[in-house]
N, C-alpha and C positions, 0 to 999 in steps of 0.2 A: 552408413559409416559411423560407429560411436566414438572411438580414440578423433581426437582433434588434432588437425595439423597445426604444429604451431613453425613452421618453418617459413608460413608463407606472412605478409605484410600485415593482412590481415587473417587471425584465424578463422579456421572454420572447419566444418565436414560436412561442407554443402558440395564439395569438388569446385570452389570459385577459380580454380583457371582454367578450366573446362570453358568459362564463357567469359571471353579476354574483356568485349566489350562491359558487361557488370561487374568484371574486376575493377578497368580503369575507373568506372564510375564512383565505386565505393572508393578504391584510392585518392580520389579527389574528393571526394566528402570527409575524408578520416583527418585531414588538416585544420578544417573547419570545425570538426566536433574538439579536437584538441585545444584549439584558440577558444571555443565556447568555455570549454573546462579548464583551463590556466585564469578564466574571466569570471565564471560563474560557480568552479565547483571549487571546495574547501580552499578555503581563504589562509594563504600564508603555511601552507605545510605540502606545498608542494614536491620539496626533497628531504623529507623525513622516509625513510624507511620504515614503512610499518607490516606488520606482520598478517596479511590477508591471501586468502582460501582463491583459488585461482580453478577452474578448470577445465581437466584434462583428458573428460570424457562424459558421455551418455549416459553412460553405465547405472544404473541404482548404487550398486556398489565402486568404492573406489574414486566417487567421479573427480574425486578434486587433490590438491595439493597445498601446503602451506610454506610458506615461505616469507622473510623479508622483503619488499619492492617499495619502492616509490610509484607512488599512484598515479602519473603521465608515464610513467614506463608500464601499465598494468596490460595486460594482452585483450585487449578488449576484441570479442569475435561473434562470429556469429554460428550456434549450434542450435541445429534440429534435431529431436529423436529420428532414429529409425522407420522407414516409409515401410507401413504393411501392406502390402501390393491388396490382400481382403478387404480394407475397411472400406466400408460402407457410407453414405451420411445416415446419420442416426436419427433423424426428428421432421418435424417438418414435411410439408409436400413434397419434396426428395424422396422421404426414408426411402432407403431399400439402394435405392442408383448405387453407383461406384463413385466412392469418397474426389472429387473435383482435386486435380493437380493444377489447373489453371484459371483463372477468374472467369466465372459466368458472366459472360455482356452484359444480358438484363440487371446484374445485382454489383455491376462494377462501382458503383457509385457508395451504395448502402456500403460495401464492403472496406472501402477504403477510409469511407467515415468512420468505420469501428475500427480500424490500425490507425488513423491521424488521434483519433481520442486516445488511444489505451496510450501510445507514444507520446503523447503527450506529457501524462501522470510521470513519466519519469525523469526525464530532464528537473520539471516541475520539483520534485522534492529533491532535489540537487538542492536548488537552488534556495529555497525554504531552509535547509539545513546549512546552509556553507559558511556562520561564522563560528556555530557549536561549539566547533574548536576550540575557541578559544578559552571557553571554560570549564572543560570535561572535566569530571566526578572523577575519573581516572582513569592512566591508559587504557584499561582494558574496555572503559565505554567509550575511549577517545577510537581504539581497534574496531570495534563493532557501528560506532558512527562510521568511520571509513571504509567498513566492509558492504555495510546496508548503500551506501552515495557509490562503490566502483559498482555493485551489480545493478543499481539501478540506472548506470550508464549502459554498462552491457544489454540492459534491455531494450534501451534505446536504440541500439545496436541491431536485436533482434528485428524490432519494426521496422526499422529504417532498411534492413535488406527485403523485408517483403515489399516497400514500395518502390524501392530499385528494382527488384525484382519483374515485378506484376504488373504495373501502374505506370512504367514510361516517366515520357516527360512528365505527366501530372505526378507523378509518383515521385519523379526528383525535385519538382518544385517543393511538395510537400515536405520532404526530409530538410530541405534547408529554411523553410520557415520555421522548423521544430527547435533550429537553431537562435531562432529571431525573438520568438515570444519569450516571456517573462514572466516568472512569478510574481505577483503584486504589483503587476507596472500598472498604473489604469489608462497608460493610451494601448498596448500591445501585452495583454495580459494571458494567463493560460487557459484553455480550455473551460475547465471546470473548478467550480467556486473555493472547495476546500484545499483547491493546489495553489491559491493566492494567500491563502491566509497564512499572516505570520507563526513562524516558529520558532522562538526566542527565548528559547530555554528548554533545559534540560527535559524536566516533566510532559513539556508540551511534545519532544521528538518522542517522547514513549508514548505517550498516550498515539501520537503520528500513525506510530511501529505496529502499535496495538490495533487499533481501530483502522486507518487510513489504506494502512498496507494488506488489512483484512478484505477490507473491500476489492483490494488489489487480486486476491486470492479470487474471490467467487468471479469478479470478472474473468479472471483467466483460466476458474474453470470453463466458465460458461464459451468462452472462445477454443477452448479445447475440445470442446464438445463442435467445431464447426465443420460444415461439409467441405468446408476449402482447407484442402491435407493441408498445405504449407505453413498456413495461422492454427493450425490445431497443433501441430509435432513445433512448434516454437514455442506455443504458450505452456505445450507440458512441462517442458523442461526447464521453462521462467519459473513453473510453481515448487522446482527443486530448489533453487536457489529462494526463493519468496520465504518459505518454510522461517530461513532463520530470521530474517525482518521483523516476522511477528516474533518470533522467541525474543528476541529483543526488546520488542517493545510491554511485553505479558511479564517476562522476569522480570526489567527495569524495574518499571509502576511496582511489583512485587517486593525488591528491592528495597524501595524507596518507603513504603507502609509497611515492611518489618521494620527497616529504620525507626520510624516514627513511632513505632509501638515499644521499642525501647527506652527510646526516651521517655515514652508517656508509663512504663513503668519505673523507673527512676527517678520520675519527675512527677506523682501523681497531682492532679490538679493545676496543673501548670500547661503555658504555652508550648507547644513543642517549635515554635519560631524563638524562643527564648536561648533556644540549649541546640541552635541550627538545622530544625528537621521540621519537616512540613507537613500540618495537624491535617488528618486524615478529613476534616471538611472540605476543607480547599483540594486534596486530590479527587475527593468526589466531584468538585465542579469543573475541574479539568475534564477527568473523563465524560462528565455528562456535555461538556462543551466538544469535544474531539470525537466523540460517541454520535452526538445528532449531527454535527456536522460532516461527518463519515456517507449516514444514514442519508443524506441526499442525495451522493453520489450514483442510484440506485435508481435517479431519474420519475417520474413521475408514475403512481400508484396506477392509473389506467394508458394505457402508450398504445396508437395506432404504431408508433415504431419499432416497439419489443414484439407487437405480432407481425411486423413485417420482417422483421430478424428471424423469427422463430420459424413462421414460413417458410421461409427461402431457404432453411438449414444455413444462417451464416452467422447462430448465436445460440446455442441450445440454453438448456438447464445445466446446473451445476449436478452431477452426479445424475449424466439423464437414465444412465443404466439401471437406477432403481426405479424408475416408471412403466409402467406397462402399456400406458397409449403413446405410443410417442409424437402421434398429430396434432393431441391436444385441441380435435375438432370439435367434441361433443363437451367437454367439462367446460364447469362455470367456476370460479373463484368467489368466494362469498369476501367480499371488501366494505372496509367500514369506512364510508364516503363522509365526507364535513361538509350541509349543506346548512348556510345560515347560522354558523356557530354550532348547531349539533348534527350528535354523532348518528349516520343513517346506516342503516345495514343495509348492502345492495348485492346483488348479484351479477357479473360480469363476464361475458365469456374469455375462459381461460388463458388464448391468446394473448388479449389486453392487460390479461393481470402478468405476463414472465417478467417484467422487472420489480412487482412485489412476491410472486415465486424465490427469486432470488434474493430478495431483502429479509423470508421468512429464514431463511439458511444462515443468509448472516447475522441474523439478533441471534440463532440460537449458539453459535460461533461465540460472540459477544460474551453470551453466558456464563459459558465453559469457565471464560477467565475471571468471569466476576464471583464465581464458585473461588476460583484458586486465590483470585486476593482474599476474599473471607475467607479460607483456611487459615491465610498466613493469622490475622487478627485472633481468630479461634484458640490457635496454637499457642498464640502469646500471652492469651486471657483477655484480650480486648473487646469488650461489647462491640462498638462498633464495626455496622457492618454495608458493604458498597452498592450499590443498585447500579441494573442497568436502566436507563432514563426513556420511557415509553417513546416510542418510533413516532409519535404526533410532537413530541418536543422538541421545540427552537426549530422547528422545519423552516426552508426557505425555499424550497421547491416542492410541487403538486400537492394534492386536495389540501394540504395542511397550511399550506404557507399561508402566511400573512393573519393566524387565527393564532391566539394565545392558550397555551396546555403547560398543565404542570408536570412533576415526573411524573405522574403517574395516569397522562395523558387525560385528566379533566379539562375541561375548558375553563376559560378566565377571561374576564374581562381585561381589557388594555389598564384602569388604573391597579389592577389588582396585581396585574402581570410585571408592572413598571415597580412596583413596593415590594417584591417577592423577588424580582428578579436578582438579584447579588445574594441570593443564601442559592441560586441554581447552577449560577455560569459563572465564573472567575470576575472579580473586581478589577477595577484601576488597581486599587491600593493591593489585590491578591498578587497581581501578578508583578506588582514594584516589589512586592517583600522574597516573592519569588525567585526573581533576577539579582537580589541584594543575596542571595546565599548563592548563586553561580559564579564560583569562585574556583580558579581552574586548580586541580592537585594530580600536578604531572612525577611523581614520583611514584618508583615501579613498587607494588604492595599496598600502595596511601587509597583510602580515599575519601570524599569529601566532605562533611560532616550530616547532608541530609540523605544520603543511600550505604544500604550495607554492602558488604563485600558478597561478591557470587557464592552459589553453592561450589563447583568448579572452574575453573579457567575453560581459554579454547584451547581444539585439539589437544586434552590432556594438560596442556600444561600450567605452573601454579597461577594464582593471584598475583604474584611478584615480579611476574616475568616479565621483560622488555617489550610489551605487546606494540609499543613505537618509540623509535628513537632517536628522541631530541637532542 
């Protein structure tokens, strides 16, 4: 079924009154996610009317609508692609079987731990993001902060019916813890490390949008690629709506360093915190801050876990269809191991390496955009230019952690690393001067003195338009 019913309490085109008993269930959960989001999710703009992409089908094309809503009224549901009665699992000791409709016994565990984690990440940056608000650059990134927070509810959404689904009682306990934990609490905190860390400013949600929600991507290709149809035809259709999160966060940062390249041509030899725009060092340390701390997410460089994902087909490769072993029983991955402070070349069977399989996808992902902001500089005449910060820096999980690397992934000792540190990662005093220009410019066409205005509006329409109304 691709059109969505939207007639029923909760949407979908899963046919949820086909099974009365997972109706009522989700019906009684959908209270609770609401009281979480009147609590957690954007602070004080509850009955603004703002102008966000809803939708209204599977389709490639077509799939969505625009309109004015209030975001506790938004149709939050649950859609899966289209079920191909052929597919296969594709990787793993499986390959070949017929793609799994219902949970494998043996892998019921493993499987639910990969939908508790991925479900996790999205409440998670609700909640990271929910006072933004208050000082958007201007409607049109005040519209796109509250487009990026409802679809990341909707995904919650998403997981939350596979554990209803699938998973029973343990499966509903699970869904209402999802409601319990917290971003940055440190008694009941989220999952994983980068969804606790503050978001308190503008620069830091792009850089978020940029990196955070990238990672978001390859995870969900990598769970599209799964033998269990139900988590595969969900996470395709999260990676439709994901798509604009990153545009958000690539254009923003984009935005925001032509900004600054303006000033810095009007202003040559000057501050550009002087004349309200933020000197292209400090976004370098943003991103090299938001960048490695992304690059964690990707879990540790050799994992008995990612071979037991890979195995079982309940976690492929991103893009496994351009591989031709798809077992992955005979390769090795050549991994540059940190034993003693230096760098060891080893070699690993493949298995072991799929969570740096997929960490090599996302640096080169990474790239792309680090290519497109040195355009923007290029275009402007600005020498400077932005790097991505080697995959050994600021690690805090596997072979790296706890060993000191510059960007360009040399080693260092701790005093060297402690005197270097603030020309790498953002300051106290970066991100005070940071937050001292977050000043909200709610007027339709304005915007705020350190980001430029978009190339175009959404859905067509101009820079000026009423993207929310206050």
């Amino acid at each position: 079924m691709a059109t969505i019913d939207y007639t029923q309490k909760i949407p979908n085109n899963v046919d949820l009154t086909s099974d009365k008993r997972l109706q009522r269930a989700l019906e009684a959960w959908q209270p609770n996610y609401l009281e979480w989001w009147a609590q957690m999710g954007p602070t004080d703009f509850n009955t603004q009317d703002v102008y966000l992409r809803t939708a209204v089908s599977v389709d490639s094309d077509g799939w969505a609508v625009f309109g004015h809503v209030r975001m506790p009224d938004y149709r939050w549901g649950i859609f899966l692609e289209p079920r191909d009665e052929k597919r296969i699992v594709g990787f793993g000791d499986h390959f070949g079987e017929p793609a799994w409709q219902q949970v494998p016994g043996e892998y019921r565990n493993w499987l639910r731990r990969l939908i508790v984690t991925q479900a996790d990440t999205e409440p998670a940056s609700v909640e990271q993001q929910r006072l933004l608000g208050h000082n958007a650059p201007s409607l049109y990134d005040l519209r796109n902060l509250f487009q990026v927070n409802v679809e990341e509810g909707r995904h919650l959404w998403a997981m939350v019916y596979l554990l209803h689904t699938y998973f029973g009682k343990d499966g509903r306990e699970e869904a209402e813890e999802l409601l319990q934990r917290r971003s940055g609490n440190p008694d009941h905190p989220r999952i994983l490390g980068t969804f606790n860390e503050p978001c308190e400013d503008w620069l830091s949600f792009f850089c978020f949008t940029m990196f955070t929600d990238r990672d978001g991507k390859f995870q969900l290709l990598a769970l599209a690629e799964s033998g269990f149809d139900p988590l595969a035809r969900t996470c395709r259709f999260m990676l439709t709506e994901e798509a604009h999160h990153m545009f958000v966060g690539q254009t923003g940062v984009g935005r925001v360093i032509q900004k600054t390249c303006e000033v810095m041509k009007a202003h040559p030899g000057k501050n550009p915190f002087e004349y309200g725009a933020i000197p292209l060092e400090v976004i370098q340390k943003y991103i090299s801050f938001w960048a490695s701390s992304s690059t964690d997410l990707y879990g540790a460089e050799v994992s008995s876990n990612s071979a037991n994902f890979f195995r079982s087909g309940l976690k492929g490769r991103a893009y496994e269809d351009r591989y031709t072993d798809h077992k992955a029983l005979e390769g090795v991955y050549a991994f540059e191991n940190c034993v003693d402070g230096r760098i060891v070349k080893e070699d690993v069977p493949l298995r072991n390496a799929m969570n740096e399989v997929l960490r090599d996808e996302y640096v080169k992902d990474n790239e792309k955009g680090i290519v497109y902001w040195n355009k923007i500089c290029e275009k402007a005449g600005v020498e400077f230019r932005f790097r991505l910060p080697h995959r050994r820096f600021n690690r805090r999980i596997g072979v790296y952690a706890g060993h000191r690397f510059d960007l360009d992934g040399n080693a260092l000792d701790e005093a060297t690393w402690n005197q270097r540190v603030g020309d790498w990662l953002p300051t106290e005093a970066d991100r005070a001067k940071i937050k001292s220009l977050m000043v909200p410019c709610y007027k339709p066409g304005q915007f705020a003195s350190w980001i430029a205005a978009p190339a175009k509006g959404v859905n067509d329409q101009p820079a000026e338009f009423e993207y929310v109304k206050l």
